[in-house]
N, C-alpha and C positions, 0 to 999 in steps of 0.2 A: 829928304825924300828917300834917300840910299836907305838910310835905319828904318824907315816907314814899310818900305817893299821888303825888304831881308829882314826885319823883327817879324813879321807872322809867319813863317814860313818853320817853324816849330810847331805851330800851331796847328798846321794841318794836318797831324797825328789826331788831334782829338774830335778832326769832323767826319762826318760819314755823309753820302750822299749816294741818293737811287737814280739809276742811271737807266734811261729805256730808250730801247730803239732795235733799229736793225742791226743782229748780231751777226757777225762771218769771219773766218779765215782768212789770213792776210799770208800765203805762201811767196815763199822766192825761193826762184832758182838762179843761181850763183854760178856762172860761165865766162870761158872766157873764146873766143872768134877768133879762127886764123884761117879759114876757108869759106866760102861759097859753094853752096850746095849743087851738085852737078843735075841733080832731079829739077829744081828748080833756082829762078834766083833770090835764094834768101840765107842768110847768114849759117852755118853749124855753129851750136853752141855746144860745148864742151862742159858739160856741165861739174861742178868742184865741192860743191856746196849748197845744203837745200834746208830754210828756215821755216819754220811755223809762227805769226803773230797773232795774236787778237785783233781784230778788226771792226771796222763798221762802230758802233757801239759800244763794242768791247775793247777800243782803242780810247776811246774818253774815259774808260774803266783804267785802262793800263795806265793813263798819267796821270789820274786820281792816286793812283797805287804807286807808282814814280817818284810822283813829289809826297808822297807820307802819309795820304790820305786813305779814310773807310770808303768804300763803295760795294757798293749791291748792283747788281745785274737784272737787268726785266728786259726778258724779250721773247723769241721762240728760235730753237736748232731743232737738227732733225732727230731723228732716233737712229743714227748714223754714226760709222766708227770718226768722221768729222766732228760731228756733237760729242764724243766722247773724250774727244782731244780738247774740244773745250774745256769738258768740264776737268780734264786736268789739269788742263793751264791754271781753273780757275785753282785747283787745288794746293797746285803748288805757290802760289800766295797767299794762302788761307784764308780764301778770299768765298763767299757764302755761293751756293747757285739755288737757294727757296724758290728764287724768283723765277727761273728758268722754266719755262713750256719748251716739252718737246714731243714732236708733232711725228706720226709717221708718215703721213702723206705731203711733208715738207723738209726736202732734203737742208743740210747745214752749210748758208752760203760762200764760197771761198772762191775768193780772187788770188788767180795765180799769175807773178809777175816773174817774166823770164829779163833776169837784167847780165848783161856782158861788159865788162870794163866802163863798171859803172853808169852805162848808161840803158836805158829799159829798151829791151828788142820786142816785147810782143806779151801782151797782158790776156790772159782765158779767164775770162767769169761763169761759174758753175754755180747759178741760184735758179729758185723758183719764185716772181715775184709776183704779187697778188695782195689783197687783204684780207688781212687776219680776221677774220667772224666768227658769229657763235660761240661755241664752248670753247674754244682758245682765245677770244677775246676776254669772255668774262673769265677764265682763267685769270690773263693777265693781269684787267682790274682788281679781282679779288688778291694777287700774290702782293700789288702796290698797295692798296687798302690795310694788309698784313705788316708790311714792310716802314710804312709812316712813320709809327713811333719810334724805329732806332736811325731816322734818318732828320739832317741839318734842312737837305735842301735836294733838288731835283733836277734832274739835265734830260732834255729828251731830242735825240738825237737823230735825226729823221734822214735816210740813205733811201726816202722813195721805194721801198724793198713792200711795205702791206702793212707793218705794224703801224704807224704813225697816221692813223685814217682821222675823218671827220669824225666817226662813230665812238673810235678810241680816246682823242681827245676829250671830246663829249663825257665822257666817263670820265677821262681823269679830274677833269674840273668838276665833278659831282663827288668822288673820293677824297679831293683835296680842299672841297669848301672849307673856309674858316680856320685852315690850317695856314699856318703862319711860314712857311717854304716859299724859299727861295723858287724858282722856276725859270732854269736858261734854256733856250731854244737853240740849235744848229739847224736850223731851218733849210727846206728843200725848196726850190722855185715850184709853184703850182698846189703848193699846200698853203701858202701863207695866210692866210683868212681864217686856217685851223688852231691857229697861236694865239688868238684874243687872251688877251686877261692874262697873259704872263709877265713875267720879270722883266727878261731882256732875249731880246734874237740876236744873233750875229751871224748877219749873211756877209756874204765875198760882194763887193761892189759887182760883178757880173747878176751876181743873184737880185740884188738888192734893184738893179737896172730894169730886169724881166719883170719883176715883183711890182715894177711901179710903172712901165712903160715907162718911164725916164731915160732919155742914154746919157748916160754918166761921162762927163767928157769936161769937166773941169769943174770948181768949189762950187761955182752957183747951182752947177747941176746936183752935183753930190748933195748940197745940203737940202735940195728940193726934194729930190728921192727920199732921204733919209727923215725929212718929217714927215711926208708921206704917207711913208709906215709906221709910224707912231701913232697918225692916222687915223687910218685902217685900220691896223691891227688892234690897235686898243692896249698897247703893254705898254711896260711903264718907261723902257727905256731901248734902242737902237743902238750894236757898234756894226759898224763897213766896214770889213776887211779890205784894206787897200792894197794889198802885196806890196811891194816894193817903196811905196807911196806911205805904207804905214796904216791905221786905222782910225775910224770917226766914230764919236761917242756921241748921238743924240740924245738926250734925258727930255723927261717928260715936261719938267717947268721952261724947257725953252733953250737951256744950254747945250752948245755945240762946242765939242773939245776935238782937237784934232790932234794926232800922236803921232809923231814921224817916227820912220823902222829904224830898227835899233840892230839889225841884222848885218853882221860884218859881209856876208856871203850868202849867195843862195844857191843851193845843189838840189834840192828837190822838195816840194811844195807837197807831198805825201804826208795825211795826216795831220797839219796844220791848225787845221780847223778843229780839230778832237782835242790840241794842245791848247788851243785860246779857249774853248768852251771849260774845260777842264781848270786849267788855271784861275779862269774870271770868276768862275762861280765859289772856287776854293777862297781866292782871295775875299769875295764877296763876305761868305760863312765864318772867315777870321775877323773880321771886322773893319774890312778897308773900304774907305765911300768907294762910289763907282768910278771915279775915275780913276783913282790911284790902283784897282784893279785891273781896272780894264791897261794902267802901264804894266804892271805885273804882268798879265799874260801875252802882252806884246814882247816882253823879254824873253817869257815862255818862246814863244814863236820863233823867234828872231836863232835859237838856239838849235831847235831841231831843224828849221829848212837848211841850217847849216851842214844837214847829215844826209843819206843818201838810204832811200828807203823808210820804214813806216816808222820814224824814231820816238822818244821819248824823252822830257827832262826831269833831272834829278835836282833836287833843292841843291846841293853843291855845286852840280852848274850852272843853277840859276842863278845862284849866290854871287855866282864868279862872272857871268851875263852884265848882273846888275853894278857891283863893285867896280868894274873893270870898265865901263862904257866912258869914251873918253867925252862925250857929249851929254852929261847930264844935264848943264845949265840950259840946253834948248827942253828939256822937259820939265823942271822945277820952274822954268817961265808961265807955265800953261797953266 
């Protein structure tokens, strides 16, 4: 299994994949507390240090980009000195922005996280959220219609923000008839019905809970949920994110894989879900069946919640994830 998950991970240099969803800014401010504010009672933060990331959608871009991989961008920013810093982030990976709508009456969404001695004091969200219609929708359609031929496979990445509607889907699945793509969902609770006819979703057992009116509260419940939406939803295959618990892999013929966490530590659960969508779908386009993916991006996982902030992994530390876990034979059993 070791040679199976660390031999395609070379490979991801040669895939490319279009990534759509809700784009933003992922800021932190870096401080450190050694008073209490006499105006009121809440921390001073001393601020030391102030980062910009790609976010939302553009964080599933970033670890496509991470681990070696192509990606293309679809979504909308604003026409804002925000959106501009996008689009140099994107630039400085040489990384394409065709796809990109930018909207003047839609500012470019950024989450700002004020964190002190590593731990987060108080988060400000500056978006406008709503859905995307009209001439920025079919914008949209038409940039992924464009976009098809120089891509493997597809991830759409749904943060609730406007892009990711019933209307939007709608469309994608009339541009993507007959095309032979991959389709992974990060699905949002209250969209799920909008996912029919894809690949695979992978909601957080929270999600996966609300999605089905299930409460999720041991194996028999999990596995009732989780075919559930198999379903419903009509896709071909279900993973549950379990946090600490690990993930479940429901496939369409009836098999349930369960994958215990491979995570030494956990420091912050930021972005996670951008690394397992990322990962799974990569591993998918290199040619690993689904589960042996779906272990791939559990070591993805297992790697970044070990970092503090919206992290990222790099095939080398996957490598070293993977090589290094002193419990393989619980997962070579499955």
């Amino acid at each position: 299994m070791v040679d199976r998950l660390t031999g395609v991970l070379t490979s991801f240099r040669n895939t490319s994949i279009l990534v759509i969803g809700d784009i933003m800014i992922d800021q932190f401010i870096w401080g450190k507390v050694s008073r209490i504010s006499p105006e009121a009672p809440v921390p001073v933060v001393d601020v030391t240090n102030e980062t910009f990331l790609l976010g939302g959608a553009a964080n599933v871009l970033n670890n496509i980009f991470a681990l070696g991989g192509q990606a293309v961008i679809c979504g909308v920013i604003g026409r804002d000195p925000m959106g501009d810093k996008i689009c140099d982030m994107l630039l400085e990976r040489g990384l394409s922005q065709h796809a990109l709508v930018r909207l003047d009456d839609r500012p470019t969404a950024v989450k700002t996280r004020v964190v002190a001695h590593s731990q987060q004091v108080v988060r400000v969200d500056r978006e406008k959220k709503g859905p995307v219609t009209g001439k920025a929708l079919k914008e949209l359609l038409r940039a992924i219609e464009e976009t098809l031929p120089q891509v493997k496979g597809i991830i759409v990445s749904d943060y609730g923000k406007g892009v990711i509607t019933r209307e939007f889907m709608d469309g994608l699945r009339a541009v993507t008839k007959g095309a032979a793509q991959i389709i992974s969902v990060d699905p949002k609770v209250g969209h799920f019905r909008r996912y029919r006819e894809t690949t695979i979703i992978t909601p957080n057992h929270l999600e996966a809970s609300r999605a089905t009116g299930i409460d999720i509260t041991d194996m028999e419940t999990l596995i009732k949920a989780g075919k559930k939406l198999l379903h419903d939803i009509d896709c071909r295959s279900v993973i549950i994110t379990r946090g600490e618990a690990g993930m479940s892999l429901f496939e369409g013929d009836g098999r349930v894989t369960h994958i215990p966490t491979v995570a030494r530590q956990v420091f912050d659960v930021t972005g996670a879900g951008d690394t397992v969508i990322a990962a799974l779908t990569l591993g998918m386009l290199a040619g690993l069946e689904l589960k042996d993916a779906a272990m791939l991006a559990n070591f993805a996982a297992g790697v970044v919640v070990g970092e503090v902030g919206t992290s990222v992994v790099t095939p080398e530390k996957l490598r070293k994830a993977i090589t290094s876990f002193d419990h393989m034979e619980q997962l070579t059993a499955l």
